[in-house]
C-alpha positions as semicolon CSV with decimal commas, in nm:
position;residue;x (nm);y (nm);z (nm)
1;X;7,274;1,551;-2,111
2;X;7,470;1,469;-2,432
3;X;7,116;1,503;-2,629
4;X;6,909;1,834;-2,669
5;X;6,610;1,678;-2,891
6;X;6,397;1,490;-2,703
7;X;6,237;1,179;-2,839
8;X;5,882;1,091;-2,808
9;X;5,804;0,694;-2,876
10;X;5,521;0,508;-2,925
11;X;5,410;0,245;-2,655
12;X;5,155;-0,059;-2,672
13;X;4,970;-0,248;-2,366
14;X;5,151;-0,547;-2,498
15;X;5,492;-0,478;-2,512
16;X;5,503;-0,229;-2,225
17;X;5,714;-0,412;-1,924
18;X;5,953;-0,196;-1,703
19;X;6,271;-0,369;-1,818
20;X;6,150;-0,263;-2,201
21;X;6,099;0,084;-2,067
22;X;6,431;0,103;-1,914
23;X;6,607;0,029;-2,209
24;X;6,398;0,276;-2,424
25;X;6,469;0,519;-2,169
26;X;6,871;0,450;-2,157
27;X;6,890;0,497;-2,493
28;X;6,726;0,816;-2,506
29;X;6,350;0,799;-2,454
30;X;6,188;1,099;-2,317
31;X;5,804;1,125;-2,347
32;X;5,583;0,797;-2,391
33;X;5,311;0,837;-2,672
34;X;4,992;0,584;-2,639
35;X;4,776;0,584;-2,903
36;X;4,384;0,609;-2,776
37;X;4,259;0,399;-3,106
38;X;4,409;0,087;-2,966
39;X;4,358;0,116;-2,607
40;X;4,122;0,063;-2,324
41;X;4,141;0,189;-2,010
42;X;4,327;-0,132;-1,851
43;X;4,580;-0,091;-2,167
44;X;4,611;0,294;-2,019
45;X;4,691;0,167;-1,672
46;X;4,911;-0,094;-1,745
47;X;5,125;0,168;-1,943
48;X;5,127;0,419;-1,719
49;X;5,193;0,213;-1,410
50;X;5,527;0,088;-1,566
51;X;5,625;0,392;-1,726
52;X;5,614;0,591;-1,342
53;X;5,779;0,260;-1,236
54;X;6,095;0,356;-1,441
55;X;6,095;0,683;-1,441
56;X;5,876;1,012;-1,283
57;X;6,097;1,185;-1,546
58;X;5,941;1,077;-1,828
59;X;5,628;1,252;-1,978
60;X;5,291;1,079;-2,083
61;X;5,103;1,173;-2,376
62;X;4,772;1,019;-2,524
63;X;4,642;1,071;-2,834
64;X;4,256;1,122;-2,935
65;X;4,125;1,008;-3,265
66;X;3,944;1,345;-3,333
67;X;3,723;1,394;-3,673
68;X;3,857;1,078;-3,830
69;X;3,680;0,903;-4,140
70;X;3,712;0,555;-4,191
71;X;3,594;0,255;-4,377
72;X;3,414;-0,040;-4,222
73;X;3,467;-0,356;-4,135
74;X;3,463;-0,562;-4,499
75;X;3,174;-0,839;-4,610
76;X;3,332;-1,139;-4,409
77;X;3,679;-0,933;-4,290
78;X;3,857;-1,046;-4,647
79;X;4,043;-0,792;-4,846
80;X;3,877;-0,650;-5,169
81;X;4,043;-0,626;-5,461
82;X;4,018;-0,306;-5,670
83;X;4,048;-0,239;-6,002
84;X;4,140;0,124;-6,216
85;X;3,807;0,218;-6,372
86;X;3,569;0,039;-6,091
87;X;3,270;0,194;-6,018
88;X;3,176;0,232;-5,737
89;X;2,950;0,380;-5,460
90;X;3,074;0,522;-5,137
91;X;2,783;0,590;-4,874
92;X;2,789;0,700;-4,488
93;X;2,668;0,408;-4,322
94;X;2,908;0,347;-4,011
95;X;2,709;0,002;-3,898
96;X;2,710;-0,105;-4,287
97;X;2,962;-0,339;-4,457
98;X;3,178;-0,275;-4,731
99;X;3,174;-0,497;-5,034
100;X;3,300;-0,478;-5,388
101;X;3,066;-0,245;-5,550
102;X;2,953;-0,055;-5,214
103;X;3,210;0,107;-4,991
104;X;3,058;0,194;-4,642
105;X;3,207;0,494;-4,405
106;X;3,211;0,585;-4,069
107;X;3,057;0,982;-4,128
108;X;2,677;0,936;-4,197
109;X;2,676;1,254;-4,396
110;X;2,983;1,224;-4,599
111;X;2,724;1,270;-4,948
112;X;2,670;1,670;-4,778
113;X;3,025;1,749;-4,709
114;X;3,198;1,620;-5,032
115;X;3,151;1,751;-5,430
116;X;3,185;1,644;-5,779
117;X;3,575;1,590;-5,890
118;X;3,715;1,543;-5,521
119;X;3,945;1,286;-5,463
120;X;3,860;1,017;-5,174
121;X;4,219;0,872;-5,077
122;X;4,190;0,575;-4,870
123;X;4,425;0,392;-4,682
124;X;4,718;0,676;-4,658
125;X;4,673;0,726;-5,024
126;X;4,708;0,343;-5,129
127;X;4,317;0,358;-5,305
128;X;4,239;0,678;-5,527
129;X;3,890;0,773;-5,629
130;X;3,760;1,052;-5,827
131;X;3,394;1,144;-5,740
132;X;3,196;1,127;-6,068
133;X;2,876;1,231;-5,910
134;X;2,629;1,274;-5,566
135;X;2,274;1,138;-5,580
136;X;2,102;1,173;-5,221
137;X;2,327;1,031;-5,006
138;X;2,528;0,817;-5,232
139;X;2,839;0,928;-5,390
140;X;2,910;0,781;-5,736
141;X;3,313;0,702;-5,835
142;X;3,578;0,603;-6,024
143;X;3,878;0,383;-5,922
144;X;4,176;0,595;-6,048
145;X;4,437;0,253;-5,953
146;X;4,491;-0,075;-5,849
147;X;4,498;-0,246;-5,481
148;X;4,341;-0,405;-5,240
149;X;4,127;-0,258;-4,952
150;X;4,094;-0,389;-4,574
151;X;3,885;-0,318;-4,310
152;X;3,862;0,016;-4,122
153;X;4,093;0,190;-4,341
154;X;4,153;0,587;-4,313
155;X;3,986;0,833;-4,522
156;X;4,147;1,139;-4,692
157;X;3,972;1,391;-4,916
158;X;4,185;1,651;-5,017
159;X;4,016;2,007;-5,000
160;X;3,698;1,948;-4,828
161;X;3,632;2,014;-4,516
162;X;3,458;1,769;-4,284
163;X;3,204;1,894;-4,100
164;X;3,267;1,628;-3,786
165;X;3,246;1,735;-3,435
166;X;3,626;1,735;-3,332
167;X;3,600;1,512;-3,034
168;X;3,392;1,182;-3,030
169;X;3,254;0,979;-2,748
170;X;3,550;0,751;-2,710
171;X;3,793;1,059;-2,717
172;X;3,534;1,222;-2,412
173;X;3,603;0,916;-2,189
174;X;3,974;0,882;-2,272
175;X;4,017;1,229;-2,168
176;X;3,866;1,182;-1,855
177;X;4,105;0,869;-1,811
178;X;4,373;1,075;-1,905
179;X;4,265;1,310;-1,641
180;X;4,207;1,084;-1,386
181;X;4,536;0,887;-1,449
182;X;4,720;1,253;-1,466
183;X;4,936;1,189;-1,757
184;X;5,101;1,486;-1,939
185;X;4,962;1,589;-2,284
186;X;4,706;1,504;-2,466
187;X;4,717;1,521;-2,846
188;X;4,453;1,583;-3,033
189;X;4,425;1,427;-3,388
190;X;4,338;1,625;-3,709
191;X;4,300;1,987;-3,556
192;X;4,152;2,234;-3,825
193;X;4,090;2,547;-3,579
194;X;4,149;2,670;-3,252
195;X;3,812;2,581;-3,150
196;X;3,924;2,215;-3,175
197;X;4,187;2,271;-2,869
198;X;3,910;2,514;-2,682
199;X;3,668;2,187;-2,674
200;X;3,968;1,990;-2,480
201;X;4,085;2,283;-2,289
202;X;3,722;2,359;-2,138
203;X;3,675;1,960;-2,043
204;X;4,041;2,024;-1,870
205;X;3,918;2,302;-1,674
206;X;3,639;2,186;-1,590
207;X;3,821;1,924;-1,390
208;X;4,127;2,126;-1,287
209;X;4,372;1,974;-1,502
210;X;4,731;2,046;-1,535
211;X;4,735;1,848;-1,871
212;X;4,849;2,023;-2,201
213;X;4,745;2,024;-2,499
214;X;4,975;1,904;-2,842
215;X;4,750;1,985;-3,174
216;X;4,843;1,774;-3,467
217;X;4,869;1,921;-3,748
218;X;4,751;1,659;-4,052
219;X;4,499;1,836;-4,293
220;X;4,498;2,159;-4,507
221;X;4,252;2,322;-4,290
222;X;4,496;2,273;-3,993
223;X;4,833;2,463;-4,177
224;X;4,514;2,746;-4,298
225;X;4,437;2,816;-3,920
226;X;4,755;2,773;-3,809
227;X;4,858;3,073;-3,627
228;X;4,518;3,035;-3,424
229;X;4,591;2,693;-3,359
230;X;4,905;2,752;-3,219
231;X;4,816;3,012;-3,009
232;X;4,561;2,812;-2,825
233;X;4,774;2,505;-2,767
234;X;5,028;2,399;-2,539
235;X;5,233;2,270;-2,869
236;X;5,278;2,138;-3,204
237;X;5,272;1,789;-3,391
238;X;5,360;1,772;-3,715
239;X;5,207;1,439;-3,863
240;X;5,365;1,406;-4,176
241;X;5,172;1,089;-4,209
242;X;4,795;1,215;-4,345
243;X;4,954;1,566;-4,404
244;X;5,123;1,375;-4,694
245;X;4,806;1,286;-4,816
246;X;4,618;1,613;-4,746
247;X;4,854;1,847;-4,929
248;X;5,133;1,748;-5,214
249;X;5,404;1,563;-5,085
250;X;5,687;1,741;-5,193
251;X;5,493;2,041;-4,988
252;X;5,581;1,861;-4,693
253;X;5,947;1,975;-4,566
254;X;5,889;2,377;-4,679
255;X;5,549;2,347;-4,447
256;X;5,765;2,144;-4,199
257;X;6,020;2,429;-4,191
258;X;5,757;2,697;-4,147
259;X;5,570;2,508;-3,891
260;X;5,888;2,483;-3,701
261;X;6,006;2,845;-3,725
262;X;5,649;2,950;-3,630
263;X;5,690;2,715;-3,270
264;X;6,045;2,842;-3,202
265;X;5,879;3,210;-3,243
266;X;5,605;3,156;-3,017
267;X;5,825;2,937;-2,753
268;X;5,627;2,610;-2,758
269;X;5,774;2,281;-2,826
270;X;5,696;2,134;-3,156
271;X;5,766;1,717;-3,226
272;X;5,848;1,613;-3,579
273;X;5,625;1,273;-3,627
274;X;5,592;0,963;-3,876
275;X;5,838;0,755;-4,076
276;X;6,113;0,895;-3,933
277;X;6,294;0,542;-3,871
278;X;6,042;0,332;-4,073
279;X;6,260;0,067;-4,233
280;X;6,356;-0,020;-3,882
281;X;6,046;-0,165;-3,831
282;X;6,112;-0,457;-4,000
283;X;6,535;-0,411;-4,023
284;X;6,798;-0,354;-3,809
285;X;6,949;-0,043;-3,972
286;X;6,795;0,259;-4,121
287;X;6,795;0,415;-4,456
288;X;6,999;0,692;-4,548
289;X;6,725;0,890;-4,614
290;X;6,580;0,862;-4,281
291;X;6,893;0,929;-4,134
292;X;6,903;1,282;-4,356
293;X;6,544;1,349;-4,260
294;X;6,606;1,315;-3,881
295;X;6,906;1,519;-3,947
296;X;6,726;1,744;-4,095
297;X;6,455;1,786;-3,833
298;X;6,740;1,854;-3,570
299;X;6,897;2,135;-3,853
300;X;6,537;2,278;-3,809
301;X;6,575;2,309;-3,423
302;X;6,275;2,054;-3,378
303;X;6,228;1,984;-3,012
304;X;6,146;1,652;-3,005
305;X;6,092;1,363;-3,281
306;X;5,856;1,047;-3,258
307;X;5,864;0,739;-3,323
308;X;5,506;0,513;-3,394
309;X;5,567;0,157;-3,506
310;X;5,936;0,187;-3,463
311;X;5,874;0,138;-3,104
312;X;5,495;-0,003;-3,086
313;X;5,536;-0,340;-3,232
314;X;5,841;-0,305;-3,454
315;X;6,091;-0,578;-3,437
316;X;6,392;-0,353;-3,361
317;X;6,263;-0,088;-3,109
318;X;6,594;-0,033;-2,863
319;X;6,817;-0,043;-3,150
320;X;6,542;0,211;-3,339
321;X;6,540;0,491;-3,022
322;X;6,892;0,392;-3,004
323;X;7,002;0,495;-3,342
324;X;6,768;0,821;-3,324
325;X;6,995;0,933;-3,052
326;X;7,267;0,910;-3,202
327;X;7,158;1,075;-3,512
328;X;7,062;1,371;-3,316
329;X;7,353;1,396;-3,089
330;X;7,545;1,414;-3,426
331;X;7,370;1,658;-3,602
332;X;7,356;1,896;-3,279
333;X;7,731;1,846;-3,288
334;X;7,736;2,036;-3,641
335;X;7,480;2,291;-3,471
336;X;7,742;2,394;-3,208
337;X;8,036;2,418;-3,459
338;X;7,823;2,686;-3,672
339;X;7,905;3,043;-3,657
340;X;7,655;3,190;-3,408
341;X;7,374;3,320;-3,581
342;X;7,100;3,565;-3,368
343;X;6,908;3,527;-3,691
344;X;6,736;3,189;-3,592
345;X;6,647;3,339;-3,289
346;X;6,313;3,446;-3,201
347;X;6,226;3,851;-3,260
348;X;6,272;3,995;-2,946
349;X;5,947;4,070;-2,748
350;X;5,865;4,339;-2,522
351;X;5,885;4,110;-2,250
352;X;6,113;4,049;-1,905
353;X;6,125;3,638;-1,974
354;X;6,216;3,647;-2,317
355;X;6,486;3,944;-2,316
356;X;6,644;3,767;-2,012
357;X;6,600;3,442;-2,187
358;X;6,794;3,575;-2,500
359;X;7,075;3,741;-2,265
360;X;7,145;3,423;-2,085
361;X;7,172;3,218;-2,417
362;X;7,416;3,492;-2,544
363;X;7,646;3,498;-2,210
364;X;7,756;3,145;-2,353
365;X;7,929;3,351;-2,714
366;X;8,038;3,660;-2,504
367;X;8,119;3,557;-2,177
368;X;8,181;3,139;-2,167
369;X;7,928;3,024;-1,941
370;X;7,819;2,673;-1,974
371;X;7,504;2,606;-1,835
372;X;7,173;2,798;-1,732
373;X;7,015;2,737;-1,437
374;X;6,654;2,837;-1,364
375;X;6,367;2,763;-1,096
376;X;6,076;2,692;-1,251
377;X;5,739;2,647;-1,074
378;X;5,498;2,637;-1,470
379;X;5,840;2,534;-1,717
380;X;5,776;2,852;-1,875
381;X;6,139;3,030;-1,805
382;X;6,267;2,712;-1,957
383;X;6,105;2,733;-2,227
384;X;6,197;3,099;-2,327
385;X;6,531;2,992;-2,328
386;X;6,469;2,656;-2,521
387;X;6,324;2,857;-2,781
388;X;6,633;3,017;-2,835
389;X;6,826;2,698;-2,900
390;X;7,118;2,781;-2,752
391;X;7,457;2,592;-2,712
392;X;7,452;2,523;-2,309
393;X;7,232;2,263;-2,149
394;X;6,980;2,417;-1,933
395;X;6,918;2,290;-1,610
396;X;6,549;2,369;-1,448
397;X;6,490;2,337;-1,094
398;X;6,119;2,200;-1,092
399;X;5,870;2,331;-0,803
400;X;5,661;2,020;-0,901
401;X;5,713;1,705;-1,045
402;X;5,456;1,741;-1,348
403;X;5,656;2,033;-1,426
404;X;5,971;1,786;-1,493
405;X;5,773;1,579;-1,748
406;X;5,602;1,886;-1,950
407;X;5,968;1,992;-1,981
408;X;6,047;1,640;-2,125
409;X;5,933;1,822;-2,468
410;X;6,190;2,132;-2,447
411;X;6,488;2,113;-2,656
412;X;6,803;2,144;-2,413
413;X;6,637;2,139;-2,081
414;X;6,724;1,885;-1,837
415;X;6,490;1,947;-1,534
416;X;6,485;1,791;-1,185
417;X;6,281;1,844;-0,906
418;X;6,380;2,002;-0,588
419;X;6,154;2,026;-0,258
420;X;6,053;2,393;-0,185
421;X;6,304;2,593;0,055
422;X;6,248;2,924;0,275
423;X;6,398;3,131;0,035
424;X;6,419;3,174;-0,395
425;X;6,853;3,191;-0,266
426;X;6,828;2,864;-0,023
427;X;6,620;2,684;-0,324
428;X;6,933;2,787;-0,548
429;X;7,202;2,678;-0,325
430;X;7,011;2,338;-0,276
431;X;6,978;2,272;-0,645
432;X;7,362;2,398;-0,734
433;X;7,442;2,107;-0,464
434;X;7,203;1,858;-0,610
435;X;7,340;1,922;-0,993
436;X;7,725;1,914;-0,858
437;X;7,600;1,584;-0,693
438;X;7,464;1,414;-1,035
439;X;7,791;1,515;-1,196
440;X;7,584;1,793;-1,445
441;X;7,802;2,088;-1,273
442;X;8,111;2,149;-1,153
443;X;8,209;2,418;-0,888
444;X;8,483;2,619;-1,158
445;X;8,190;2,673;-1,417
446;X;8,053;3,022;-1,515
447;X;7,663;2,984;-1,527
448;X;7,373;3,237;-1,617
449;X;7,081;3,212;-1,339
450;X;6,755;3,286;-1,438
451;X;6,517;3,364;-1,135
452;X;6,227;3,535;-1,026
453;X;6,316;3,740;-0,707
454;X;5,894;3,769;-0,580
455;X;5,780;3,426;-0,590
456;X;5,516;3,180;-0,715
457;X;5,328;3,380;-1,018
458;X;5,514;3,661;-1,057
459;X;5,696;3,581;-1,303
460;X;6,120;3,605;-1,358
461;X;6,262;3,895;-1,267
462;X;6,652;3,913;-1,317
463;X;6,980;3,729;-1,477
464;X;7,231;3,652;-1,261
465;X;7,583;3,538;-1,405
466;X;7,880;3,430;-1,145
467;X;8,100;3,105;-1,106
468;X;7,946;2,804;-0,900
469;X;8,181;2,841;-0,635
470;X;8,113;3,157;-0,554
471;X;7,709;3,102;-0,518
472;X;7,820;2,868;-0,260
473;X;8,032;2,999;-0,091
474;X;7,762;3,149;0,172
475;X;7,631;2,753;0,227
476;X;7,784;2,607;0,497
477;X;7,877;2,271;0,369
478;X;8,037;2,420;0,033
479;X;8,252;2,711;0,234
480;X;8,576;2,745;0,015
481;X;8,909;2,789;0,156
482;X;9,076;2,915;-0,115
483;X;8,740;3,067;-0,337
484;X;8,872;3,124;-0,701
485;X;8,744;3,447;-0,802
486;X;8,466;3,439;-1,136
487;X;8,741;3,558;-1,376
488;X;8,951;3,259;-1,265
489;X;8,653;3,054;-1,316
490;X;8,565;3,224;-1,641
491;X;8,926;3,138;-1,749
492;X;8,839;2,767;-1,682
493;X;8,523;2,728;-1,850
């Protein structure tokens, strides 16, 4: 419980054994990522198998490809080399090979999409060409650099929008895997409107799926639509990877900040993503920089921040989680010793959950409680008071056991489940003992209880703040002889 910001990390079929897990997960792992591109559906199975096998605490999220433009494969697989002021023609022709003078993509109509003085970045930016000129379907350009191109390299063009359906085939069927397999999130690659969420949302619903949706955010059109995006998914992902490319690079951190403040305001958890521990890939320690940019992201009130080849096939990927953790845990440590400022907090909304949420974050300043407790049958109490990033850990007393691993993305919430009991008071009681029991509580502490007093559905309903001790002290197996009364425990805390 000594971390709030969770940590999402990327996971391959072939370096996914329980013991690896473990030790991600004792070092601070929270929410396994598996990227779709890679994977089959034995690759899916394998994860997921070992993940549960360590731990039903930790949350599952796949990601889709989603309208993605690529190069293909090159004449005989060999690496071309370019030179500044090559000319050369792009065409879409996914089942055609790319050669010197001819570069093939993926998107058959790429020529009716693009115009004259565009950019096409490929390979995160590493290849540069201007676009002199469209003929039919061939685009004519100009090499603006040196390098050397591979196969099935990524596509950027700043500026234009691509007119690709936002879900392919393969992303179809890996949904339904997801869905069958009932992992956690999904997140959807390249999102440029809410109507890009809708088409996974309606394929969930169609099936009944619990299954949330994350919408990365890695193209102009997606920080344009933003507000609409975020209002249709479950979360946000901030790939700083292709954003980078999309949209200047010293635009990133202002549109990180923004993007952040914009989650925290609307009470969905937001993950910080790529390079964040990059040099570890190949080193043992991390640059200074990335340790100011992770700091950073936790100075932001992030709620979670990913690692991708850190953890996938890096040669350091315990010591890489490892030293994310502690990053975090220091810079939340400067969090708590600033002056307490209701500015960061989200506007206050006419709205039961989040005024009670914003009281029970407060009764830590004016009163000395330290921890919340809530019952949670969706996570969404939980996440009302996660969005107001508070100082106390808060402890959520899951309903369901999905519940626990959607909460995995919640800055400061530590769920567990808890088997229903007859009453909303009996359910408390039972997870006060439970929490004493793992050592997260202690019977002296002031706490703020957030509950709903009517049930499944309808919603929370009232703050409760008293000392442990005194909740219990109606259960017969924690009757107290001598019951300290809440200002004594207030005194203590």
């Amino acid at each position: 419980m000594n971390k709030f910001t969770k940590i999402v990390a990327t996971i391959s079929d072939k370096r996914c054994d329980k013991d690896f897990i473990q030790r991600l997960f004792e070092n601070g792992l929270n929410v396994v990522r598996m990227n779709s591109a890679h994977l089959n559906r034995e690759g899916f199975e394998k994860i997921i198998g070992n993940v549960r096998a360590v731990s039903d605490r930790i949350g599952i999220l796949m990601d889709t490809k989603g309208p993605e433009v690529r190069t293909t494969t090159n004449e005989g697989d060999a690496n071309i080399d370019i030179n500044e002021g090559d000319k050369v023609k792009v065409i879409g022709a996914p089942e055609g090979v790319t050669t010197s003078d001819t570069i093939c993509l993926s998107y058959p109509r790429i020529a009716d999409d693009v115009k004259v003085g565009a950019h096409l970045l490929i390979d995160d930016g590493e290849l540069d060409f201007l676009i002199d000129s469209i003929e039919d379907d061939v685009i004519y350009c100009t090499a603006m650099n040196n390098g050397s191109l591979g196969s099935r390299k990524s596509v950027n063009i700043p500026g234009v929008s691509i007119k690709l359906p936002s879900l392919t085939q393969r992303d179809i069927v890996n949904i339904h895997t997801a869905i069958d397999l009932d992992i956690d999130f999904i997140a959807h690659s390249f999102v440029r409107s809410k109507q890009d969420v809708l088409d996974i949302q309606a394929i969930l619903d169609s099936r009944g799926s619990h299954i949330k949706i994350i919408a990365k955010i890695e193209n102009q059109e997606g920080i344009d639509n933003f507000d609409e995006i975020l209002d249709a998914a479950y979360g946000i992902m901030i790939a700083r990877g292709d954003l980078g490319i999309e949209v200047p690079a010293e635009s990133i951190p202002g549109i990180q900040n923004d993007l952040i403040n914009k989650c925290i305001a609307a009470h969905k958890p937001v993950i910080v993503a790529t390079q964040m521990l990059h040099s570890m890939i190949t080193g043992p320690r991390p640059t200074r920089a990335e340790v100011s940019d992770i700091a950073n992201a936790v100075y932001q009130r992030t709620d979670a921040l990913m690692l991708s080849g850190e953890t996938a096939y890096g040669k350091y990927p315990v010591e890489a989680i490892a030293t994310m953790s502690r990053i975090a845990i220091e810079a939340e440590k400067t969090l708590r010793k600033m002056p307490h400022d209701d500015s960061r907090h989200p506007k206050m909304e006419n709205d039961v959950t989040s005024f009670l949420a914003h009281q029970a974050v407060d009764s830590a300043e004016v009163v000395g409680t330290r921890a919340i407790i809530t019952d949670s049958y969706t996570g969404r109490t939980a996440r009302y008071i996660a969005s107001f990033r508070g100082k106390n850990p808060t402890l959520a007393l899951c309903y369901y056991q999905h519940v626990i691993r959607l909460l995995a993305l919640s800055y400061g919430v530590f769920p567990i489940y808890l088997k229903r009991s007859a009453t909303s008071r009996e359910f408390l009681y039972s997870g006060l003992k439970q929490l004493i029991n793992l050592g997260l509580l202690d019977k002296e502490y002031l706490i703020a209880y957030i509950g709903g007093a009517y049930g499944e559905g309808k919603g929370t309903s009232f703050l409760e703040i008293n000392c442990v001790g005194s909740i219990l002290a109606n259960y017969d197996e924690y009757l107290l002889p001598n019951l300290e009364s809440t200002e004594q425990c207030k005194s203590k805390s």
